[in-house]
C-alpha positions as CSV (number, residue, x, y, z in Angstrom):
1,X,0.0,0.0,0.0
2,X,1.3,3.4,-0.6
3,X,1.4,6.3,1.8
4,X,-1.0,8.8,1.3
5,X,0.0,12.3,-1.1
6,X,1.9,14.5,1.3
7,X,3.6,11.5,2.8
8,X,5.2,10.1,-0.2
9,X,5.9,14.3,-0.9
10,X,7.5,14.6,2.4
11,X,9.5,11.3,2.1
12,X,10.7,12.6,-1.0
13,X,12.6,15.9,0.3
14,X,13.5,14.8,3.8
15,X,16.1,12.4,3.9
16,X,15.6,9.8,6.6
17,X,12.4,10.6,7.3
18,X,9.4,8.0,7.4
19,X,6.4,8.6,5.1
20,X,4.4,8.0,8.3
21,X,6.7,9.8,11.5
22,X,4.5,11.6,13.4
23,X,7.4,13.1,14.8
24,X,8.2,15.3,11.8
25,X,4.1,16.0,11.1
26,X,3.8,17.4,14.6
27,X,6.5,19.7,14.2
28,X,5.4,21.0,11.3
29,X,1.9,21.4,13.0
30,X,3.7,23.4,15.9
31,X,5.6,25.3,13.6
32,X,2.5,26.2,11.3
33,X,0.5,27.0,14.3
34,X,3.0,29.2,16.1
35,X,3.1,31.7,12.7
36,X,-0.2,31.8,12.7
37,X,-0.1,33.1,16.6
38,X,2.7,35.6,15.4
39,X,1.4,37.0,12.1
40,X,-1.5,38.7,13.3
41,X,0.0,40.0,16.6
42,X,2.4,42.1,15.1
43,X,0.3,44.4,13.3
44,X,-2.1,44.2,15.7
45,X,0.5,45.5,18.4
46,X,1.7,48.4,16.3
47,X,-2.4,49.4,15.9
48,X,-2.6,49.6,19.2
49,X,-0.1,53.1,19.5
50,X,-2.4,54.9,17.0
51,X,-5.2,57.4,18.9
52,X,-8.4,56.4,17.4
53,X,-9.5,59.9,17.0
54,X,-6.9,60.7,14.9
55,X,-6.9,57.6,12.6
56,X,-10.6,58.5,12.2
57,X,-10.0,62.2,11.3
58,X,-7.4,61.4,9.0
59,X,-10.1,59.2,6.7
């Protein structure tokens, strides 16, 4: 039987790495999940100094 799509993908890049290590998926879970923490924080943090009065007066 043949691993699924992005197993037999991932096999094919990584050298040493099972089609089916869970290892390797849940990093790439963690890492996935921790940019999508970060990405919208940063912006959001740098809104946050901005006076609402005069970000609405300026439009």
């Amino acid at each position: 039987m043949k691993p699924p799509g992005p197993s037999r993908f991932l096999s094919a890049l990584l050298f040493d790495v099972a089609p089916t290590d869970p290892v390797t998926y849940g990093g790439v879970a963690a890492l996935l999940a921790a940019a999508g923490l970060v990405a919208p924080y940063l912006p959001a943090r740098r809104a946050l100094r901005i006076d609402p009065k005069v970000a609405l007066a300026v439009e």
